[in-house]
N, C-alpha and C positions, 0 to 999 in steps of 0.2 A: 504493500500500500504506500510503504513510505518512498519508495522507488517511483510509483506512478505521480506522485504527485511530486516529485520533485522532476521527470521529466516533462510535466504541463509545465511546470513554472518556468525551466530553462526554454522550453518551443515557447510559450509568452513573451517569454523577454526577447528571443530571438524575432519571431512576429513583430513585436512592436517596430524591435529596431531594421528591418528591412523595412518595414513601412515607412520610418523617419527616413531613412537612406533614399528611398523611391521619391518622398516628398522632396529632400534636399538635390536630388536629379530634375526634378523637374523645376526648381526653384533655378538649378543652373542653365537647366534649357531655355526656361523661359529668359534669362537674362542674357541669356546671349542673343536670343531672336529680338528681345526690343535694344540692345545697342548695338545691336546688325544693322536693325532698323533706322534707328538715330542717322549711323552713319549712312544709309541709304538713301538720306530724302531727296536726294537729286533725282531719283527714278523713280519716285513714287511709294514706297513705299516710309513707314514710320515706326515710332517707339509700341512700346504693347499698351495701352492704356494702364494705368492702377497698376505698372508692373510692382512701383514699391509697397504695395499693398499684397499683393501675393507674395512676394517675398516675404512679408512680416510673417504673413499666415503659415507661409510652409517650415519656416525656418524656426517658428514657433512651436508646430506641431513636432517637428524634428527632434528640438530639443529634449521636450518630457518624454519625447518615443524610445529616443536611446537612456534615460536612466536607470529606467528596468536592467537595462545589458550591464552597465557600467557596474550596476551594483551586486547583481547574481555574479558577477566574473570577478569580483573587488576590485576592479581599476579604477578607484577613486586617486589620487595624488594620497599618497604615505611618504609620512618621514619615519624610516627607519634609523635614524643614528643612534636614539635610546633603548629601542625596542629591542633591536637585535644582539643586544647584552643581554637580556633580559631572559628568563625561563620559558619554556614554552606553553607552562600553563596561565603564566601570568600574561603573556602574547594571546590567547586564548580568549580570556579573560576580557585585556583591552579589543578583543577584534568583536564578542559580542556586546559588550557598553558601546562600541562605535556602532556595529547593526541594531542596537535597542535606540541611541541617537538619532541616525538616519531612516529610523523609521519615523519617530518624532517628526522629524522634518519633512518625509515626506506627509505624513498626515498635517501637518500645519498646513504645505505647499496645496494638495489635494480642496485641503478646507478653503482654505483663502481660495484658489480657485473656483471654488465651485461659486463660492459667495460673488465672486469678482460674473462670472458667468451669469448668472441669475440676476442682478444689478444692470450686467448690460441689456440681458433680454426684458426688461420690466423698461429700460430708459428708451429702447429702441435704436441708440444710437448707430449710424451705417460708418461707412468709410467712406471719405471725400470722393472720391474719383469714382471707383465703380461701383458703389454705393450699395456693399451687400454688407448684411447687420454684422455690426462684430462681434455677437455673442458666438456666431459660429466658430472663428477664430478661438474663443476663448473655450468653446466645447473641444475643437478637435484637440487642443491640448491637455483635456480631461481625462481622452483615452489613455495617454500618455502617464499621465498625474495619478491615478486609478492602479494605475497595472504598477505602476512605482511603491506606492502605498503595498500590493500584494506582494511581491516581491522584496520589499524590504522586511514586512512580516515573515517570511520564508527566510530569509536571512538570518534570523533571529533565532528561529528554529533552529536551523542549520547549526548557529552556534550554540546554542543549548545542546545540541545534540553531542556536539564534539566535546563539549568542556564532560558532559558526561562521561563520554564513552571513552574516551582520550583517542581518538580516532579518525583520523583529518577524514571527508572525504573529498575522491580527488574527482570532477569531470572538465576533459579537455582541459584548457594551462591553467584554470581554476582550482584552487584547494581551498577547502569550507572543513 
């Protein structure tokens, strides 16, 4: 059991972040087609309307897509110069206080989101140029925000589990 649900949670985080990846490909496509454009206006053709506006959106959605990965895989930025003096259950120790933290965090991030979400959809407010509501923008980064919060919860487990059993486990260059 403890097996399957620990590979939903790694196919999750991996889902998200090819999703983020997909959005930031197309945030790049698009941006090359409106200052292709730019640079085309002698022939007729021009910039993409509201490109900086889908940029915002994708780059957005991007970002909460990939923290699910960053944090199942712990490639947060660590400073090791203390730690790795240190015991390995005391390391242990400090890796689930950091996933009980950033679970914190993510449930802060989550909440204030949703709040920030729910606020724009009641205000109505759009975006200048191509004038679609921004609560969407602020939802697709839900899914993101969401799947973070699970996965940091899972993280925590993870290390409950190891300070237990004194038992790293390993998937791909990951050790939990």
């Amino acid at each position: 059991m403890f097996d399957h649900i620990d590979r939903f949670m790694r196919r999750l985080a991996a889902f998200l972040a090819v999703l983020g990846g997909l959005a930031l490909i197309l945030v790049l496509l698009s941006t090359v087609a409106s200052v292709s454009g730019r640079a085309l206006l002698a022939i007729g053709l021009g910039p993409i309307r509201g490109d900086f506006e889908l940029v915002e959106l994708g780059t957005g959605f991007a970002v909460f897509a990939f923290l699910p990965w960053v944090q199942i895989n712990r490639q947060h930025a660590a400073v090791e110069i203390l730690t790795m003096h240190l015991g390995i259950r005391f390391n242990r120790i400090i890796d689930l206080f950091a996933d009980v933290l950033m679970l914190a965090i993510a449930l802060l991030l989550a909440w204030k989101h949703w709040e920030g979400t729910l606020d724009k959809f009641a205000y109505g407010e759009t975006t200048f140029i191509i004038q679609y509501p921004i609560w969407w923008a602020y939802a697709s980064g839900l899914v993101g925000a969401f799947g973070f919060v699970l996965i940091s919860a899972w993280c925590v487990i993870l290390s409950l589990r190891v300070l237990a059993t004194g038992r790293d486990q390993v998937h791909g260059e990951a050790v939990h």
